[in-house]
MARTOR-932045 format. One line per 8 residues: number of its first residue (from 1); their letters; for each residue x negated, y, z of C-alpha. Coordinates in steps of 0.1 Angstrom, whole numbers, always signed. Layout:
MARTOR-932045
NUM) a) X/Y/Z ~ ...
end
This chain:
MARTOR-932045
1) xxxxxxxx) +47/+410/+114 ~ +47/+384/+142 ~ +24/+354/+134 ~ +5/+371/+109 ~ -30/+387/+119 ~ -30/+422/+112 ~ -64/+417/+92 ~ -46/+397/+61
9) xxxxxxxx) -24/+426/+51 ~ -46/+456/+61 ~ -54/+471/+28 ~ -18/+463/+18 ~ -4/+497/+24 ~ -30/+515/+7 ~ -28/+497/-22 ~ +8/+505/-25
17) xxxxxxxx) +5/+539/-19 ~ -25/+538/-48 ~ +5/+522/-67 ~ +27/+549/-57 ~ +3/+575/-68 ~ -14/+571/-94 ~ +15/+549/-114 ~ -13/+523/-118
25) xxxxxxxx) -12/+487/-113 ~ -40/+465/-90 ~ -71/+455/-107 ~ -86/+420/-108 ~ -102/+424/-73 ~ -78/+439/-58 ~ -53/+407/-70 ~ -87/+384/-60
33) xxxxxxxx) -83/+395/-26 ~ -48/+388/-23 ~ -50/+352/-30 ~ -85/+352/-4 ~ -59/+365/+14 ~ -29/+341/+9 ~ -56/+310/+13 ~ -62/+325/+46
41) xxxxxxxx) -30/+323/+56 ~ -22/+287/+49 ~ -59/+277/+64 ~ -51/+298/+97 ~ -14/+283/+97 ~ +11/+309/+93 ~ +37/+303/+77 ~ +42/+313/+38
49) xxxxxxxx) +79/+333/+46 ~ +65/+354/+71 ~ +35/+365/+51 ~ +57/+373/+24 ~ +83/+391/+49 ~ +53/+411/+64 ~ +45/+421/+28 ~ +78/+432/+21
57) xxxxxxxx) +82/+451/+49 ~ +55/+472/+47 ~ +63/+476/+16 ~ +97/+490/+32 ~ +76/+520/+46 ~ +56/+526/+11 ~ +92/+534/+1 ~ +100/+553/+30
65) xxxxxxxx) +68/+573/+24 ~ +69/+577/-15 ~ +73/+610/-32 ~ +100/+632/-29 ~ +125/+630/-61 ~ +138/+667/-77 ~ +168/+671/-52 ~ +139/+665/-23
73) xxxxxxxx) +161/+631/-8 ~ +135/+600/-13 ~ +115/+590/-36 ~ +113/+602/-73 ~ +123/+583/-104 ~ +91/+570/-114 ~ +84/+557/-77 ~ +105/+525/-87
81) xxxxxxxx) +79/+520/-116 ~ +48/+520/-98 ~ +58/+504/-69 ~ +75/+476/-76 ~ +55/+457/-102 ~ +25/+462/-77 ~ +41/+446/-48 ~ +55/+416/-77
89) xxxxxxxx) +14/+412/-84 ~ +6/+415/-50 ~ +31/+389/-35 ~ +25/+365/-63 ~ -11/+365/-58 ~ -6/+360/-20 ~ +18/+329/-27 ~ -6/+315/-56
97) xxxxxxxx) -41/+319/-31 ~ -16/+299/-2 ~ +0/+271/-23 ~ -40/+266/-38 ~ -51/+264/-5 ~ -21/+243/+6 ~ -29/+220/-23 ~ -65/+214/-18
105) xxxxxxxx) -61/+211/+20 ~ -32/+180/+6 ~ -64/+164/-13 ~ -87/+166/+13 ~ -66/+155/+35 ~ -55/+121/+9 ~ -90/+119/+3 ~ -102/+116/+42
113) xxxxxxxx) -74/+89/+43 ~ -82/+67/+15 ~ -119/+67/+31 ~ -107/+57/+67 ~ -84/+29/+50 ~ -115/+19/+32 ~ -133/+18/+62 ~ -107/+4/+86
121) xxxxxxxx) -99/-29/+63 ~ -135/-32/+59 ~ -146/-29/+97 ~ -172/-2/+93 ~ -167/+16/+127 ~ -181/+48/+119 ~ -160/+69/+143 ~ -131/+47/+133
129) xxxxxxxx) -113/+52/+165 ~ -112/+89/+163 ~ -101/+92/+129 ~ -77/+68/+137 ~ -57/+91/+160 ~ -54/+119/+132 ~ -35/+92/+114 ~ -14/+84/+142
137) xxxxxxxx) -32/+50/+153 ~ -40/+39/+187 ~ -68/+9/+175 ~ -65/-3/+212 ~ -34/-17/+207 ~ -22/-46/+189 ~ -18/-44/+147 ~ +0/-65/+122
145) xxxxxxxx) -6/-58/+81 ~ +13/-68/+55 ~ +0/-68/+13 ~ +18/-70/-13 ~ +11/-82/-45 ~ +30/-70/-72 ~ +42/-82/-109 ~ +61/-62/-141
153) xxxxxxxx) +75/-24/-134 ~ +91/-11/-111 ~ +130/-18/-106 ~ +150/+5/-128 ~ +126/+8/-158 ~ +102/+29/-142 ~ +67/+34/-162 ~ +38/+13/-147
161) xxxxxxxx) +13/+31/-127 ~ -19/+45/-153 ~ -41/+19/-154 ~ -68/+41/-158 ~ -63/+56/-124 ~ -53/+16/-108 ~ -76/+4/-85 ~ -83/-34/-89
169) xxxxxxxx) -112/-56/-74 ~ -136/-77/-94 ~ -119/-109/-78 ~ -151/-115/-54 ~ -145/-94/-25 ~ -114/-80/-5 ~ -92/-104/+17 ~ -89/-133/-13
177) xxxxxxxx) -104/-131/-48 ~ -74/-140/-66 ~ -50/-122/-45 ~ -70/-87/-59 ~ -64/-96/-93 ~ -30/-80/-97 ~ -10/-83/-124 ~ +7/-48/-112
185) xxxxxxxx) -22/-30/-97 ~ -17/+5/-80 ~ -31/+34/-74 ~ -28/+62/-48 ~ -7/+86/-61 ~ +23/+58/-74 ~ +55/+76/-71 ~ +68/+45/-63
193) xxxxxxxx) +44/+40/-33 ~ +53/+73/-22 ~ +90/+65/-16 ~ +84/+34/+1 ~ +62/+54/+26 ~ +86/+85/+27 ~ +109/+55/+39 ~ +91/+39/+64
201) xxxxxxxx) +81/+70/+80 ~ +112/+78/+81 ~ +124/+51/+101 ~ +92/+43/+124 ~ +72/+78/+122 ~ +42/+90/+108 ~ +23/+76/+139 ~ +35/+44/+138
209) xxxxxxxx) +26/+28/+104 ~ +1/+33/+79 ~ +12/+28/+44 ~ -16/+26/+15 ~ -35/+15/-17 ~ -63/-9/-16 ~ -71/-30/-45 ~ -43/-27/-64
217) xxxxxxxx) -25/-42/-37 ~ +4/-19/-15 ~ -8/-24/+24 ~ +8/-17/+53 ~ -1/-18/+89 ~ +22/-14/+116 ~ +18/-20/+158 ~ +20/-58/+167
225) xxxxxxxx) +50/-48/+193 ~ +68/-33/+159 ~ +83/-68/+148 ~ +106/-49/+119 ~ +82/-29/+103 ~ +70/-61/+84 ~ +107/-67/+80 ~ +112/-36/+66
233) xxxxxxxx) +84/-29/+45 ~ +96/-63/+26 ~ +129/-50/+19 ~ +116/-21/+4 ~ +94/-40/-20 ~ +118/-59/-28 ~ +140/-31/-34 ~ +112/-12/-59
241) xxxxxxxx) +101/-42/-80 ~ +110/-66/-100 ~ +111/-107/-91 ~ +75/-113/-89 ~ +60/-97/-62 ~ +43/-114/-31 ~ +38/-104/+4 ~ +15/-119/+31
249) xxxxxxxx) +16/-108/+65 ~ -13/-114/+86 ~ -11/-124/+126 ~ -14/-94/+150 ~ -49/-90/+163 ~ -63/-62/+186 ~ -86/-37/+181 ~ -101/-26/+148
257) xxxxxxxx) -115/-54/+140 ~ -81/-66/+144 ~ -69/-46/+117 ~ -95/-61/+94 ~ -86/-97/+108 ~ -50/-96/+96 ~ -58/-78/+68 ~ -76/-110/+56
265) xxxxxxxx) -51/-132/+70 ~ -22/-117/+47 ~ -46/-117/+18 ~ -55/-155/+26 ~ -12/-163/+29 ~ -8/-149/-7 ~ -37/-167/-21 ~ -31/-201/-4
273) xxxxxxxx) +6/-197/-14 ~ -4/-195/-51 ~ -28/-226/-51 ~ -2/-249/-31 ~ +23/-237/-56 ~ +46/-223/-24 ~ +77/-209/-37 ~ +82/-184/-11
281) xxxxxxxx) +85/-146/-15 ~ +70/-140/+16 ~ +41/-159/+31 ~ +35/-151/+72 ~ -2/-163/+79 ~ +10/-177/+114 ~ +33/-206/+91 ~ +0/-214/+71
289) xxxxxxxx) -26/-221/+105 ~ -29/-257/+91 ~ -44/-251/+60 ~ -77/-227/+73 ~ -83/-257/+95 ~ -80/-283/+68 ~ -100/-264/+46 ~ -129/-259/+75
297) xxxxxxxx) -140/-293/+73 ~ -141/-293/+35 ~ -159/-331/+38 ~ -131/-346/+59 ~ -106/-330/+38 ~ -126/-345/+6 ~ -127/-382/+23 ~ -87/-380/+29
305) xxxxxxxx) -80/-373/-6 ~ -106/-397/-19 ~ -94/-421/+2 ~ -53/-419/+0 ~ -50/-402/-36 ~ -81/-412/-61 ~ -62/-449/-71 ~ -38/-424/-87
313) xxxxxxxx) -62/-419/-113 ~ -56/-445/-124 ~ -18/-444/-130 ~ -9/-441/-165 ~ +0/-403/-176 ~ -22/-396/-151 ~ -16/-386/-112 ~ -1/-350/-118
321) xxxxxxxx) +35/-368/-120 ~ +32/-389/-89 ~ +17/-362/-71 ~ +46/-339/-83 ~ +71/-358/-69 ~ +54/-366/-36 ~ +52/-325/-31 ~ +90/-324/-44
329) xxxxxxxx) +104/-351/-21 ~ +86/-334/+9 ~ +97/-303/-2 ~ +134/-320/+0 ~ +125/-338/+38 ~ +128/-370/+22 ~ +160/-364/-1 ~ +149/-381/-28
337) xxxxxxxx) +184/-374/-49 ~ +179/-335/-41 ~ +135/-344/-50 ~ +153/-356/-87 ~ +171/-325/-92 ~ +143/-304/-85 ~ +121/-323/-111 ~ +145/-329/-138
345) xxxxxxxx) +146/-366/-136 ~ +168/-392/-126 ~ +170/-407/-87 ~ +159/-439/-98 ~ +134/-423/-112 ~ +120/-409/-83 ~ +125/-444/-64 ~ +102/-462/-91
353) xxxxxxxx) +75/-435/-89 ~ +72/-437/-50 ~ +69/-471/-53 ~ +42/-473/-80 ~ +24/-450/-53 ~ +30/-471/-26 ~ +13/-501/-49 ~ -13/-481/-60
361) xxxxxxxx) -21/-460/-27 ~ -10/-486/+2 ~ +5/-454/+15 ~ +43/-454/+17 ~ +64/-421/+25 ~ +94/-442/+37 ~ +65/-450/+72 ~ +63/-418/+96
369) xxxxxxxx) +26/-424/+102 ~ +18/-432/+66 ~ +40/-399/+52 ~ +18/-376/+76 ~ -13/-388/+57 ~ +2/-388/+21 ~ +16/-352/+30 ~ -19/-338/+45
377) xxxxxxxx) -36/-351/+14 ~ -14/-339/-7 ~ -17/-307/+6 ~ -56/-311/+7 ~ -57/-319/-35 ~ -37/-287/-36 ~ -61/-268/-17 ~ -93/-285/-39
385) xxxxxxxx) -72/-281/-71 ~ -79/-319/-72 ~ -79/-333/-98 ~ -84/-303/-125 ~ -116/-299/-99 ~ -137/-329/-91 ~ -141/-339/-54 ~ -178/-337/-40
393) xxxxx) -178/-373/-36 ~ -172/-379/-71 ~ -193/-353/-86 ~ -216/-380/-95 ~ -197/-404/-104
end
């Protein structure tokens, strides 16, 4: 019986030889104790084939020890009867108290994780940094995280996750309101979600990246000095799901408040990609810097597009199709045949509206310096949703 405390199995043998003598079965307390005993087992670590081995061995020597049969050469015919169905009961109650135990010890354990998640993407630093370390993080170092945002099934057909189990946010909190307001949400036990983590692990270990549920949104954080787990953890969502899905990955920050800080940065990515109309699968915070700035000084941002874009108003159809085809000949680097394809419309078509904006705006894109101003504005009456949204300054207006 090596490994397995003697004090487990110690009324094992006796009830055997109960079983053996009296041609009766355990009882209900006897069978109780069993799985107390099983439970035991798993809580104290020993493995579930050597508790089962020890069990069957001594049940070996009840054999050994059973009564004489007629011709006085091992046990008697009925030994067989008694015997065996009480070491089936006894085993499967041993098995059924371990795999119960096993099984609550696997919720706990999901449990405990989806609170330090909670509490790591939301910086509260209760003991964060030892709990981090049963998970397999080191929060001194350097962390990157990566969200995806997912849309339709899963690739292959595969049911969507219960909804009633989904965790989504009301839109006001988390890393971006819109960005929480999946059209795919998740929820922890995803089958899907499991097989991208079985796969990461797999390639980076357990103690290397963190793979979870947050929001209806799949989140992922990895070292800083692990440039492919990013990488990686793309590829697998693309491989799982449909055309539809986003990712943003956030800049890697130290610490856990680092964690929290990229977090927020590949929440922001997603939802800045959705209100510049960005085409992008993938959206990397440290290609978006330019935006958090512009929109930090929300009243110089307001004057530019005042300024450059507001004489589109009064274009006729409106400034939606000048604007369009400014962001589609950037888009293009000044190609204003490939700008034409894009859009559906003719190159001469493209040359008349850029000059009707040049007439209208004084802005031309053809000047380097004037095309830097036209392109930040731009940008900036993406970023207002100008001109669905009026500007402050012509709120009163």
């Amino acid at each position: 019986m090596t490994g397995v405390p003697a004090d487990l199995l110690g009324g094992h043998p006796r009830v055997l030889g109960e079983a053996v003598a009296t041609g009766r079965l355990p009882g209900r307390e006897v069978i109780d104790a069993y799985r107390t005993s099983g439970a035991r087992a798993a809580e104290l670590g020993v493995p579930l084939r050597e508790l089962v081995d020890a069990a069957l061995a001594m049940a070996e020597s009840a054999g050994l020890a059973g009564p004489a049969g007629p011709d006085g050469a091992g046990p008697g015919r009925g030994f067989g009867t008694a015997l065996l169905p009480a070491l089936r009961r006894a085993v499967s109650a041993l098995m059924e108290g371990y795999e119960n135990a096993q099984r609550l010890a696997i919720r706990q354990e999901e449990a405990a994780r989806r609170e330090f998640v909670d509490d790591l993407l939301q910086g509260r630093a209760d003991r964060l940094a030892e709990r981090a370390e049963h998970f397999g993080l080191r929060l001194a170092e350097s962390y990157v995280v990566a969200v995806a945002r997912l849309s339709g099934p899963a690739a292959g057909g595969a049911p969507p996750s219960d909804p009633a189990r989904a965790r989504t946010s009301d839109g006001g909190s988390g890393p971006a309101g819109r960005v929480s307001s999946s059209p795919r949400p998740l929820w922890d036990g995803d089958p899907v979600v499991r097989r991208i983590e079985e796969a990461m692990i797999a390639r980076f270990g357990s103690h290397n990246v963190l793979i979870a549920v947050r929001d209806g949104l799949l989140v992922c954080v990895a070292p800083g000095t692990l440039a492919a787990a990013t990488g990686e953890f793309t590829h697998h969502v693309r491989q799982a799901f449909e055309p539809g899905w986003r990712v943003g990955v956030g800049r890697p920050h130290r610490g856990p408040g680092g964690v929290v800080a990229s977090y927020r940065e590949a929440g922001n990515a997603i939802e800045l990609g959705d209100r510049l109309g960005l085409r992008a699968a993938v959206l990397r915070a440290a290609d978006l810097l330019v935006f958090p700035v512009l929109l930090r000084d929300r009243e110089a941002i307001d004057d530019l597009v005042t300024t450059v874009l507001s004489p589109l108003l009064e274009a006729r159809g409106g400034p939606d199709p000048l604007l369009g085809t400014l962001e589609a000949v950037f888009a293009a680097q000044g190609n204003q045949t490939a700008a034409a394809r894009k859009l559906g419309i003719s190159t001469r078509a493209v040359t008349y509206r850029l000059e009707r904006i040049r007439r209208l705006t004084g802005f031309s894109p053809d000047d380097p310096t004037q095309r830097f101003t036209l392109e930040t504005a731009v940008l900036g009456a993406r970023l207002l949703d100008w001109p669905a949204q009026p500007l402050a300054s012509q709120a009163g207006k």
